[in-house]
C-alpha positions as MATLAB code, in Angstrom:
seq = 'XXXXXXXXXXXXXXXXXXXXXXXXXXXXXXXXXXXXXXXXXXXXXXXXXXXXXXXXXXXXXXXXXXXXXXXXXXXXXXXXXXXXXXXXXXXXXXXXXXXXXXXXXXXXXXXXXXXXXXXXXXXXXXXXXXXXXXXXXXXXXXXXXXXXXXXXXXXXXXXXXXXXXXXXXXXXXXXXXXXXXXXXXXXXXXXXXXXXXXXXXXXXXXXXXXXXXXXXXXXXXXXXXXXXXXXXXXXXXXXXXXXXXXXXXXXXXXXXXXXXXXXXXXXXXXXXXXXXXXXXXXXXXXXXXXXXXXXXXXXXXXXXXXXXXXXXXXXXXXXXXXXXXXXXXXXXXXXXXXXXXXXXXXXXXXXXXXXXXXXXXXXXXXXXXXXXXXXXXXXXXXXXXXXXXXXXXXXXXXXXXXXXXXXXXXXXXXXXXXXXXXXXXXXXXXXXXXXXXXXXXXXXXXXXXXXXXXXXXXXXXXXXXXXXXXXXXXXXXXXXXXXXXXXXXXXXXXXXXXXXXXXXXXXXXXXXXXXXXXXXXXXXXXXXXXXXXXXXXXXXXXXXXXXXXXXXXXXXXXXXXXXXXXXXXXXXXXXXXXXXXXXXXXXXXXXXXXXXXXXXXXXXXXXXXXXXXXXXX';
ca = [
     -26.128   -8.047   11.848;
     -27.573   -4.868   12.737;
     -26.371   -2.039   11.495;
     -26.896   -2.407    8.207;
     -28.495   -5.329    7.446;
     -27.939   -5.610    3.665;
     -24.121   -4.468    4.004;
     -23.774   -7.448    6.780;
     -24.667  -10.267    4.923;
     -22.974   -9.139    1.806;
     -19.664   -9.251    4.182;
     -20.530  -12.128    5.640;
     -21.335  -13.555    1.906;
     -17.745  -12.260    0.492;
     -16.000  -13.718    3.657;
     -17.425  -17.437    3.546;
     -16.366  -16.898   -1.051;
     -12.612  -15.714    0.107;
     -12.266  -18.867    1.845;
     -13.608  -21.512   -0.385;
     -16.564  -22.061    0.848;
     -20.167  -21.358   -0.151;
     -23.255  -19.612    1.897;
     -26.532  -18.988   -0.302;
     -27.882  -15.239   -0.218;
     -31.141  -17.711    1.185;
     -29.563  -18.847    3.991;
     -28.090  -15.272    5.165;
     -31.923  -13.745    4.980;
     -33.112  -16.439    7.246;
     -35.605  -14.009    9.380;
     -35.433  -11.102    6.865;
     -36.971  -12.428    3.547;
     -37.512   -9.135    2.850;
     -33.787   -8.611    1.672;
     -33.720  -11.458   -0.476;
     -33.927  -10.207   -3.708;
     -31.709   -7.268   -3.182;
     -28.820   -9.672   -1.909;
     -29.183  -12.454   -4.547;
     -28.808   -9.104   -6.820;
     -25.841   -8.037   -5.327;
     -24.269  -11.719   -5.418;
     -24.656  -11.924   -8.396;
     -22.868   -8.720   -8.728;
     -19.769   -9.542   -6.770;
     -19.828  -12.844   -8.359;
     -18.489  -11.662  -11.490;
     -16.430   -9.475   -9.938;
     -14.567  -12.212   -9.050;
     -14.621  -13.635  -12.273;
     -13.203  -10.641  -13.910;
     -10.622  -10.124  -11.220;
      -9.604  -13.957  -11.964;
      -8.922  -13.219  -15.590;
      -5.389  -12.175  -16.172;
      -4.975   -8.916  -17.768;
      -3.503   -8.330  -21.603;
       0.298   -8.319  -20.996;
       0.634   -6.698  -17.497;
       3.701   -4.253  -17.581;
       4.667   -5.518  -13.608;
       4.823   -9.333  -14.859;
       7.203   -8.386  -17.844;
      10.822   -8.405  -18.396;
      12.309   -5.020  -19.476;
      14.460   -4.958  -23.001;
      15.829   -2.277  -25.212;
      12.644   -1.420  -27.072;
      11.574    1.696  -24.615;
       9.135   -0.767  -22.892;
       8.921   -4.337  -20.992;
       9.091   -7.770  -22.787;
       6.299   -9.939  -22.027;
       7.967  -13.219  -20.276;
       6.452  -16.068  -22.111;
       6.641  -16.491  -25.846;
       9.214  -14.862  -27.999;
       8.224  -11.547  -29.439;
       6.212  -11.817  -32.301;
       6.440   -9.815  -35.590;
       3.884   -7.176  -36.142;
       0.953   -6.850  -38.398;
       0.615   -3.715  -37.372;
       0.319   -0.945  -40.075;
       1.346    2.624  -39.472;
      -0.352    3.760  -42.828;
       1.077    7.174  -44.356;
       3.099    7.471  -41.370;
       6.247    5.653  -43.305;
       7.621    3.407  -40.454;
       9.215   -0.284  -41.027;
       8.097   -2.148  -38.443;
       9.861   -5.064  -36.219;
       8.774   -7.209  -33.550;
       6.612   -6.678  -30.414;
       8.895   -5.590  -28.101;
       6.314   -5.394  -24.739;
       2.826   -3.707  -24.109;
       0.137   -3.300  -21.406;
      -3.055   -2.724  -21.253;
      -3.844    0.001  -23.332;
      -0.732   -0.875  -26.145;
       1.089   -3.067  -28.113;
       4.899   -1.311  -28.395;
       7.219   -2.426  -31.555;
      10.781   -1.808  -32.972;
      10.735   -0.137  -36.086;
      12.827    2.318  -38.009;
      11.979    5.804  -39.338;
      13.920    5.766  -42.776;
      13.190    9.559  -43.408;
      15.356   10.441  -40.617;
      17.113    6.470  -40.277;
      17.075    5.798  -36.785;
      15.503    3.156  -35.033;
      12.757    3.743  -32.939;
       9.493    2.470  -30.755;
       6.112    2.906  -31.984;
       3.470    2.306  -29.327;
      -0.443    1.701  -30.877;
      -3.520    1.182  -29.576;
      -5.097   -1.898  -28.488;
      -7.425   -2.182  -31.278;
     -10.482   -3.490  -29.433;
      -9.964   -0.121  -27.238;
      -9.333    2.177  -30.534;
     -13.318    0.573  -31.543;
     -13.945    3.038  -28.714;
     -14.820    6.344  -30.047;
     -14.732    7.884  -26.618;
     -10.989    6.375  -25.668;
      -9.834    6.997  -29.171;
     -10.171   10.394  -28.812;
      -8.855   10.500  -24.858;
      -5.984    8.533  -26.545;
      -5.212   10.756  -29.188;
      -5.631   14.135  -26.841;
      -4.143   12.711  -24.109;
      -0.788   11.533  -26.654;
      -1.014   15.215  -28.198;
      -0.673   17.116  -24.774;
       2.095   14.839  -23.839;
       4.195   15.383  -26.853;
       4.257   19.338  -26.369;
       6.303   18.690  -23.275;
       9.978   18.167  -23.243;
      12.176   17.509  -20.533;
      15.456   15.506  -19.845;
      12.955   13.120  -17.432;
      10.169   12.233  -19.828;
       9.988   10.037  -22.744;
       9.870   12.142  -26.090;
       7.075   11.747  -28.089;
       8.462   12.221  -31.748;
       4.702   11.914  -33.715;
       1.403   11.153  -33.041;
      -0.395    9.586  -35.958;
      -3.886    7.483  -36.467;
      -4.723    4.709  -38.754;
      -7.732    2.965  -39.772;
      -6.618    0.163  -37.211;
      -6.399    2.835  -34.231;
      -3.790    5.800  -33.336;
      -0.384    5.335  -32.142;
       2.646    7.387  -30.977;
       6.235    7.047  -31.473;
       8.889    7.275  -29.288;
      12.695    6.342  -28.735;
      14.129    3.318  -28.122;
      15.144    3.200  -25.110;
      18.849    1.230  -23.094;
      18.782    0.159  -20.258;
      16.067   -1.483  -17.647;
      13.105   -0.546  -15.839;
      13.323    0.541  -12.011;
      11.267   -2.619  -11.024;
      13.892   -5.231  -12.910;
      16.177   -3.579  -10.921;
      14.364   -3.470   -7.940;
      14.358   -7.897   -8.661;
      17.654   -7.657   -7.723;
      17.254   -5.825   -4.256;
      16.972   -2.732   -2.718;
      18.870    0.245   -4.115;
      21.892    2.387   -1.953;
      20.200    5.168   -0.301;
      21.654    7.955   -2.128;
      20.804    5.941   -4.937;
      17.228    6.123   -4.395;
      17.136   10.213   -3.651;
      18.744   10.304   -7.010;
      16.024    8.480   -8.894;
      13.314    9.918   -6.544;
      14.998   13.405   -7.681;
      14.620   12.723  -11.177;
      11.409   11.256  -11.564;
       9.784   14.425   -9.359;
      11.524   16.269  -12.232;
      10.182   14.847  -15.089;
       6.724   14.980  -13.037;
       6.823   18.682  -12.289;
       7.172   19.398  -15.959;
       4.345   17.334  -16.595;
       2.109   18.828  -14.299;
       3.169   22.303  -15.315;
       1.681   21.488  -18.484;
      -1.090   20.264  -17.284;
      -0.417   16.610  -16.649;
      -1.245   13.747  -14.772;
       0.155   10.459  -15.050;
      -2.166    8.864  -12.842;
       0.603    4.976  -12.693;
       3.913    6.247  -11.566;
       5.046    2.637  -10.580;
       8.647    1.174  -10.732;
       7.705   -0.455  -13.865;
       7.183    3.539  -15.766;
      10.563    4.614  -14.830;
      13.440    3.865  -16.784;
      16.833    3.664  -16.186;
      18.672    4.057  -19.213;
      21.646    2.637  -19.957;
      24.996    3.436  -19.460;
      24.167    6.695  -17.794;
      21.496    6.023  -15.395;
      19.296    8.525  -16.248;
      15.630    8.182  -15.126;
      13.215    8.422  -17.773;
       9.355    8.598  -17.046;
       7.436    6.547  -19.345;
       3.840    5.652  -20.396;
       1.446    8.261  -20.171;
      -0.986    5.833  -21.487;
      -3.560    6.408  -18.488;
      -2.636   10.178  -18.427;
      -5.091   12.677  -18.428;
      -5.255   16.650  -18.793;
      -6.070   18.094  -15.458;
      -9.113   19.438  -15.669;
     -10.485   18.105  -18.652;
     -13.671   19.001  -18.969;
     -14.765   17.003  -22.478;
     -16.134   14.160  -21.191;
     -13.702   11.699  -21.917;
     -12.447   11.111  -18.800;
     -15.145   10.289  -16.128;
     -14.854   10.920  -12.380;
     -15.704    7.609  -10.522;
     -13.539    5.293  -12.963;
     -10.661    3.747  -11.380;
      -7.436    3.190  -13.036;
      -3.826    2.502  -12.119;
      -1.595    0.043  -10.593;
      -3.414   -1.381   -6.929;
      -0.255   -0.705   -5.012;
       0.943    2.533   -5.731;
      -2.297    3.985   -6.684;
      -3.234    7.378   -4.211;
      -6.435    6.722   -1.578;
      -8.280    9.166   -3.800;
      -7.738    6.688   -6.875;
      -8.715    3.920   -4.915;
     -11.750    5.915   -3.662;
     -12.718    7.399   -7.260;
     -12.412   10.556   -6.270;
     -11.298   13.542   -8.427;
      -7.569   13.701   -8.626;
      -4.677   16.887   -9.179;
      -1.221   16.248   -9.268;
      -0.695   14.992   -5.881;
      -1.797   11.655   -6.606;
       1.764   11.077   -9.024;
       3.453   12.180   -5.395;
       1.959    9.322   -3.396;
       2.702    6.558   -5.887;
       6.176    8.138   -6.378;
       6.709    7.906   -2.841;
       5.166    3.902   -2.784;
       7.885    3.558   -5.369;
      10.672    5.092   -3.346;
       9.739    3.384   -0.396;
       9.963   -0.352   -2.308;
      13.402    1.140   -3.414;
      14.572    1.690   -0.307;
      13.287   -1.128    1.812;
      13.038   -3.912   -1.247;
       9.435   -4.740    0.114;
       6.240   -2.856   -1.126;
       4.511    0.063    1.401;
       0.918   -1.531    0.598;
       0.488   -5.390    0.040;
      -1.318   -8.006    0.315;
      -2.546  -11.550   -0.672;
      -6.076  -10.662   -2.633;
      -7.224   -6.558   -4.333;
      -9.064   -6.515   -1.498;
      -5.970   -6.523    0.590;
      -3.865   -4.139   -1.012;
      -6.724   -1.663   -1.532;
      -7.734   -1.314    1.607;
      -3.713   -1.569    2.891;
      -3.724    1.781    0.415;
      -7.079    3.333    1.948;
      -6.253    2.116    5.846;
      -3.184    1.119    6.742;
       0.108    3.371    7.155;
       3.390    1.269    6.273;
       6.517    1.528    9.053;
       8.923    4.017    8.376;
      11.648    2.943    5.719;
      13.987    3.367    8.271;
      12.751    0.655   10.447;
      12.633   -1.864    7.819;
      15.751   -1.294    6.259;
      18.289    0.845    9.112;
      20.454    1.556    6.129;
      18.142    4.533    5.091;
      18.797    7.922    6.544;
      16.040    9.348    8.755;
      15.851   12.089    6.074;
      14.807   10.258    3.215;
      13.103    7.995    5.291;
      11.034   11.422    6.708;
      10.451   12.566    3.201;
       8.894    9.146    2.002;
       6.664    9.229    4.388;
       5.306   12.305    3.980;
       4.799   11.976    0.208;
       2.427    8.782    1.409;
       0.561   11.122    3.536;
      -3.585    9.606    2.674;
      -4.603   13.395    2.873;
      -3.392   15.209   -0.513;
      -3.175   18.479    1.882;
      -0.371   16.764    4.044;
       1.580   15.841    0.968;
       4.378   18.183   -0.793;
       2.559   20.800   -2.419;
       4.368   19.992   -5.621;
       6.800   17.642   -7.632;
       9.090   20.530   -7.764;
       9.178   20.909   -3.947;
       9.747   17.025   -3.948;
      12.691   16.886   -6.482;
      14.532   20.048   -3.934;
      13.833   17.911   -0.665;
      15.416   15.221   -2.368;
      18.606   17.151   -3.393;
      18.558   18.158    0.295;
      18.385   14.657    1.750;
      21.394   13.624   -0.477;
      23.477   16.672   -0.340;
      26.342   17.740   -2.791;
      28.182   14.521   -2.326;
      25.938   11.929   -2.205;
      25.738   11.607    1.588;
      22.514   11.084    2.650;
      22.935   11.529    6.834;
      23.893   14.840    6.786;
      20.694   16.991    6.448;
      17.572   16.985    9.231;
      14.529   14.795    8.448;
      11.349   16.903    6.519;
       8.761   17.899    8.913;
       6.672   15.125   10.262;
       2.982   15.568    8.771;
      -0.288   14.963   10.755;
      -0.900   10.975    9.997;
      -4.603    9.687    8.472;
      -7.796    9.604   10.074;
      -8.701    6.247   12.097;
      -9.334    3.182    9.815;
     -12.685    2.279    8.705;
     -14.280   -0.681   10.628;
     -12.751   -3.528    8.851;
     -15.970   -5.814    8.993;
     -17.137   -3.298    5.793;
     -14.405   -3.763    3.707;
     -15.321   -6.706    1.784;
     -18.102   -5.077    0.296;
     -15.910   -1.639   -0.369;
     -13.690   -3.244   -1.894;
     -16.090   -4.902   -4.193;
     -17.160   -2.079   -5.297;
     -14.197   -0.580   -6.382;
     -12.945   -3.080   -8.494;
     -16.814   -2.764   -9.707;
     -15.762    0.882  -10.829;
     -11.953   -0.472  -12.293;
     -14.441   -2.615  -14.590;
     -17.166    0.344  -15.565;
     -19.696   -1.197  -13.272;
     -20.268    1.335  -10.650;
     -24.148    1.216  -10.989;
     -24.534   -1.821   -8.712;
     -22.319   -0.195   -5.489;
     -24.461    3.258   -5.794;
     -26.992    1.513   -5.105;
     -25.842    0.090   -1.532;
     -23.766    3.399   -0.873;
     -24.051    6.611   -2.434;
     -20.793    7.885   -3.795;
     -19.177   10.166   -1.198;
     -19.184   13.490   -1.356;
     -16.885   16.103   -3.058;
     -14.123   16.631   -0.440;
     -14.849   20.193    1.504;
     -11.476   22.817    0.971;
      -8.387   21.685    2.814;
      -7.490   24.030    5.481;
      -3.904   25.569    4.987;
      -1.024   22.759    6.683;
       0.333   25.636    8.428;
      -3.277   26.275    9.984;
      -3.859   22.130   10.781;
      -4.413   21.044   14.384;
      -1.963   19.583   16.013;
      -2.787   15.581   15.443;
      -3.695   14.141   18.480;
      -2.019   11.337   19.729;
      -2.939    7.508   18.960;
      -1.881    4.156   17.563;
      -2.548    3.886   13.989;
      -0.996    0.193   14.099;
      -0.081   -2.307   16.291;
       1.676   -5.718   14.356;
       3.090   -8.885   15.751;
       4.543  -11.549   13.552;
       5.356  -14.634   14.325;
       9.238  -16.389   13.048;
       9.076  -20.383   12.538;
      11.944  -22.345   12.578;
      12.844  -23.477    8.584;
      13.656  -26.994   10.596;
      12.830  -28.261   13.948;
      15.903  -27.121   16.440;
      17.500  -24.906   13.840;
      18.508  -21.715   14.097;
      17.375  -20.284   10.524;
      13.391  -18.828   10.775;
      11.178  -17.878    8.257;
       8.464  -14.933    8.919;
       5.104  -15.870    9.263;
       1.597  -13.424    8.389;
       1.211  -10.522   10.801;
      -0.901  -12.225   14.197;
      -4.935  -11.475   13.031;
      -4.137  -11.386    8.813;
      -4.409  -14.141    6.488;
      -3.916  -17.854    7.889;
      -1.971  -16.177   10.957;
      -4.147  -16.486   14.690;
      -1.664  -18.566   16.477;
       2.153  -19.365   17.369;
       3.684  -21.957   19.059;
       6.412  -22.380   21.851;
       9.023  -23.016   18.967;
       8.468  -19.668   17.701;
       9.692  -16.178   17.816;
       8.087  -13.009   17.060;
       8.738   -9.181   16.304;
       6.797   -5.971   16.912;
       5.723   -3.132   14.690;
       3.526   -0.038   16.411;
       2.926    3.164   14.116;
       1.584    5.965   16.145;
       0.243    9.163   14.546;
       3.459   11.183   15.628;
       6.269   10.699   17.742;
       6.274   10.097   21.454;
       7.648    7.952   24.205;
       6.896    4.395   24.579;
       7.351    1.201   26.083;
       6.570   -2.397   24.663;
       6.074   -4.989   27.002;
       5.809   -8.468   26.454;
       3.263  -10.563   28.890;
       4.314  -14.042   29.059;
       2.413  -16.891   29.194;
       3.651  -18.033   32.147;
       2.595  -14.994   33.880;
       5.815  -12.718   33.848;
       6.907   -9.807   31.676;
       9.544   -8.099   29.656;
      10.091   -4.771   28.206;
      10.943   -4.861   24.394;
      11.045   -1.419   23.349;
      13.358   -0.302   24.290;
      15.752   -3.664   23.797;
      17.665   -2.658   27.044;
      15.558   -2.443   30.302;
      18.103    0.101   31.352;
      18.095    2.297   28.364;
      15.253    5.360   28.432;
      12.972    5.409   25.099;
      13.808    7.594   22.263;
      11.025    9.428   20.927;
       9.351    7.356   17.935;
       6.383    7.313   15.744;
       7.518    3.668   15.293;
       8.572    1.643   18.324;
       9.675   -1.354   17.447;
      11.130   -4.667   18.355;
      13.954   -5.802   17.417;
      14.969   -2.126   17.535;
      18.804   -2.546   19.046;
      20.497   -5.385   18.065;
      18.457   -6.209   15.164;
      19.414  -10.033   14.788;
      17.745  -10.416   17.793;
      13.903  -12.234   17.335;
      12.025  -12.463   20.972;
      11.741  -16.777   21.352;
       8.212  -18.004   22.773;
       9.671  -20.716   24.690;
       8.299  -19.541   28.418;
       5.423  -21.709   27.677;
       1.707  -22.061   25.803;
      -1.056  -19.552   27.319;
      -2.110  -16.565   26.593;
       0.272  -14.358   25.187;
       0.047  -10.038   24.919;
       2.338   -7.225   23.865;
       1.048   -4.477   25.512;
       1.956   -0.731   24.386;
       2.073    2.309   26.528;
       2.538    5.980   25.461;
       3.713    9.062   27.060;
       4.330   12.805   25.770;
       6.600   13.232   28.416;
       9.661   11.333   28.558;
       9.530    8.149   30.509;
      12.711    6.510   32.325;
      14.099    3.192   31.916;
      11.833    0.332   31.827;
      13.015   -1.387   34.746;
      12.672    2.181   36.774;
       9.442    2.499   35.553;
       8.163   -0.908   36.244;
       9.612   -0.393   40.050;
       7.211    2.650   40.642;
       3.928    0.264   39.172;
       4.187   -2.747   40.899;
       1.478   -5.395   40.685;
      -0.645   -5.859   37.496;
      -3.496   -7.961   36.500;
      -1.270  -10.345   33.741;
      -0.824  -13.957   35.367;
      -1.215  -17.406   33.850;
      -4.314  -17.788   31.345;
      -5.948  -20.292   29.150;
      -5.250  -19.580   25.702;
      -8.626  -19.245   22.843;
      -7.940  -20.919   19.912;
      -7.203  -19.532   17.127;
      -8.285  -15.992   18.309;
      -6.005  -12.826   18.260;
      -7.412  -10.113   20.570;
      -6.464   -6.114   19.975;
      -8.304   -3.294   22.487;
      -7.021    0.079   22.139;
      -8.860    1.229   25.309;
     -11.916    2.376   22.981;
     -13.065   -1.196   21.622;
     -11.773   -4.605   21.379;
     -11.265   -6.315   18.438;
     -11.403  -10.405   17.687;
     -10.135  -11.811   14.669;
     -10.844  -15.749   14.090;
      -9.968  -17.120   10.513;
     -12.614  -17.115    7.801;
     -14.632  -14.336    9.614;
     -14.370  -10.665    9.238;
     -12.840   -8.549   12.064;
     -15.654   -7.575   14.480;
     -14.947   -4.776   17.330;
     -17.589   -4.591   19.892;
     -17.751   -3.159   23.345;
     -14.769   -3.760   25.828;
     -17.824   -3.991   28.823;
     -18.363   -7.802   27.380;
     -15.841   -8.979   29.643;
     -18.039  -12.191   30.842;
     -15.799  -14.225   28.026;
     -13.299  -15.624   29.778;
     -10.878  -15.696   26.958;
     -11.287  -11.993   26.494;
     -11.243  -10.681   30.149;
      -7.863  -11.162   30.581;
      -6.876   -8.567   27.875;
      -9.450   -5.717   28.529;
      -8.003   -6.048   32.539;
      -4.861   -5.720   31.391;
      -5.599   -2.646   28.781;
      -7.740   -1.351   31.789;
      -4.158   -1.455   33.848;
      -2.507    0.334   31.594;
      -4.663    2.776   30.767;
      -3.854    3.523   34.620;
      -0.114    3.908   34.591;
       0.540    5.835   31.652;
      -0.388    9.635   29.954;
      -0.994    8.671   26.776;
      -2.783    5.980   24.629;
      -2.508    2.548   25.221;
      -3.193   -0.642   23.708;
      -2.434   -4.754   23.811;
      -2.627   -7.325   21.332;
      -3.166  -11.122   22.866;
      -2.578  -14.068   21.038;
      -2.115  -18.084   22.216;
       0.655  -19.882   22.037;
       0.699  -23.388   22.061;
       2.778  -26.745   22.621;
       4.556  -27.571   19.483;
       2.748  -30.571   17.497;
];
């Protein structure tokens, strides 16, 4: 605890909460009084963080069932009739038909013109708000002057004494995340909605637009036709808005398919709809979500941090095309994204083609991947103070950090550097048997996350490596007892494709890598070349030898060094990377020798995650 003293022990504070258990701001300024009061401060502060994270939010749109009425369901009670009144305005209303947080959304029917539609008002404890009244109102306005075949009409904007409101169709059909309940869609099925979303987006932004939530629950599939409709521009904003009402440094969205410049607070343009549209496409394609994770703090730093696996490796059905143009639409630097939703919606007509095949047309250009993640031990108390900001209490984090500054002009992509080359991930995950001596397995946390620092003999595992571009690579799995295997590639006779994301199983994709060679120390060690390399078991010929060999096994304690640092993850403790020179550990020499090896044979980066494996209880 020396780096920064304060930030430490708030970490260290947050970490001994997130597990149950309880450490007094007292007891963490044993030999530094002086930072008492400051850290029972901001305790207190994170404190009700936590209670305001714990309280569920007015009728969530992503824990709702979709129906008829242009807008989700809520899922408990039955849908209650409204006391709403739309004053002057002329409308019969019906029931609540759904809502989130910043509406309620009823049937009704117009009987000037006699059709049925949805009328959408504000919450009225936010319409006692004079300030997001009128960012309601303004906000509703600018979206009703724009019409397009991919956007929700607005038909009227009105205001009553209770609060404004907007009406709008009602909608047939289902909401892209109901569907998504039911599993992944086809490929060409997901350039089509990812098409027609950008669409509707582009005509937005023309006019000045942001959404600011494109998530699967905001697109609509209308019945029978299909037809994606983009809906709720209730946390819209007018780019460039310079009346106050909407303040830089507030958060707002959905956690996992917000941009890293929402997370961050950061001023936002109309790149930010292009990241979450591509977080939605990518949980289209694969059925799984690009940034998760059990807690906020998880999936915002997942959204800052981490880089998901190419759609193509978790589902092979998807072409390396739209696979290629996902990707780059999560790019963390807006720069490296498509410059527009226009530009989006034509890659995506591309990628499926005139007849719906999808594996005729080259990948999009590969983009230069994010900078290095931040030191993980800091994240508790980042994190803290972003959902601070979600809530309007920012005042508490600028005064640990100041808020970062303004980002400098983004050189031209065509002018970037080329990215050097690196590991930007590096997962294992364990498979357990559902029952003892059976052959169906369950997947276990990623090796270092969660509850997840150990396997046993009974289990089998899989590897995941991102690297910041493609190159050649080998994964090799050091045994317990002392021997090793390649993994990538599956074949030790096969030469290794170029990849950004070597993988294992990567061939015959059934195929899960048992543990059964016996408890130790376990590694999976990665090594990188620009130049092609040969098969594995040519390679291995020419470097005989090696430092792996038969080790005792830490408990509970997965090891990663990248050549530059090693990390140690132990449960209940943030991740702590110190210098790969502290090799008098015996539980950690064994992996820095072996990086050190490595680091010999090969051109290119290298790295090793070690984990132990023991006897089956």
């Amino acid at each position: 605890m020396d780096d920064d003293p304060l930030l430490d022990r708030l970490s260290a504070w947050q970490a001994a909460f997130d597990r149950g258990a309880e450490v007094s701001p007292a007891e963490l300024c044993r030999g530094r009084p002086d930072l008492l009061p400051e850290l029972e401060r901001r305790v207190a502060d994170l404190r009700r963080v936590a209670q305001l994270a714990a309280t569920p939010p007015p009728a969530d749109p992503d824990t709702t069932r979709p129906s008829a009425g242009g807008g989700p369901t809520p899922a408990g009670p039955p849908a209650d009739t409204a006391s709403f009144d739309p004053g002057p305005g002329g409308y019969e209303i019906g029931e609540r038909v759904g809502g989130g947080g910043m509406g309620d959304v009823y049937r009704a029917h117009d009987p000037q013109l006699g059709r049925d539609v949805a009328v959408k008002a504000m919450k009225p404890a936010l319409a006692a708000d004079p300030a997001a009244r009128a960012r309601f109102l303004r906000e509703a306005r600018a979206a009703a002057a724009v019409r397009h075949d991919h956007l929700c009409p607005i038909y009227h904007v009105g205001e009553t004494t209770a609060g404004p409101f907007l009406v709008m169709p009602l909608l047939a059909g289902e909401t892209l995340a109901a569907r998504l309940a039911r599993g992944p869609l086809p490929p060409a099925e997901v350039a089509r909605v990812g098409r027609e979303a950008a669409l509707g987006l582009a005509a937005a932004h023309a006019a000045g637009l942001i959404h600011r939530d494109i998530k699967p629950a905001n697109l609509w599939l209308e019945a029978p036709t299909g037809r994606v409709v983009v809906l709720d521009f209730g946390l819209a904003r007018v780019a460039d808005a310079d009346d106050g009402l909407s303040q830089p440094g507030r958060v707002a969205g959905t956690p996992s398919y917000m941009s890293p410049e929402q997370v961050d607070g950061r001023p936002l343009d109309p790149r930010t709809d292009l990241f979450s549209l591509g977080a939605v496409l990518y949980e289209a394609a694969t059925g799984v979500r690009a940034f998760a994770g059990p807690s906020l703090t998880a999936v915002l730093k997942a959204v800052a941090d981490a880089s998901p696996p190419p759609p193509d490796a978790v589902n092979p059905a998807v072409p390396p095309a739209l696979s290629a143009a996902v990707i780059r639409l999560l790019a963390k630097r807006p720069a490296d994204r498509p410059p527009s939703a226009s530009s989006v919606a034509d890659a995506l007509a591309r990628v499926v083609g005139p007849a719906g095949d999808t594996d005729t047309v080259a990948p999009a250009p590969a983009v230069a991947a994010p900078p290095p993640p931040r030191p993980a031990a800091r994240w508790p108390v980042r994190v803290a103070a972003l959902v601070l900001l979600m809530t309007g209490a920012a005042a508490g984090w600028y005064a640990i950090r100041p808020p970062a500054p303004a980002p400098s002009p983004e050189p031209p992509a065509a002018a970037a550097a080329v990215e050097p080359l690196r590991v930007v991930s590096f997962e294992v995950r364990p498979w357990r048997p559902v029952a003892a001596g059976g052959t169906d397995v369950r997947p276990l946390p990623v090796l270092g996350r969660e509850d997840s620092f150990s396997a046993t003999v009974a289990d089998f595992i899989d590897v995941k490596v991102t690297l910041s571009r493609p190159a050649y690579a080998y994964l090799i799995l050091f045994r317990g007892d002392g021997a090793d295997t390649v993994l990538y590639p599956q074949d030790d006779a096969d030469e290794p494709e170029k990849s950004a994301a070597p993988h294992y199983p990567s061939k015959r994709r059934e195929a899960l890598y048992g543990l059964d060679d016996g408890p130790g120390l376990w590694a999976v060690g990665l090594v990188t070349s620009e130049d092609r390399l040969p098969p594995y078991r040519e390679w291995r010929g020419s470097h005989p030898g090696g430092p792996w060999g038969r080790h005792p096994a830490p408990t509970d304690t997965v090891l990663f060094d990248d050549g530059a640092g090693l990390d140690v993850l132990v449960p209940g403790r943030p991740a702590t990377r110190g210098s790969r020179g502290e090799k008098t550990d015996i539980n950690r020499r064994p992996v820095v020798a072996l990086v050190d090896w490595l680091k010999g044979q090969a051109g290119g980066p290298v790295a090793a995650v070690a984990f132990p494996v023991t006897a089956v209880k």
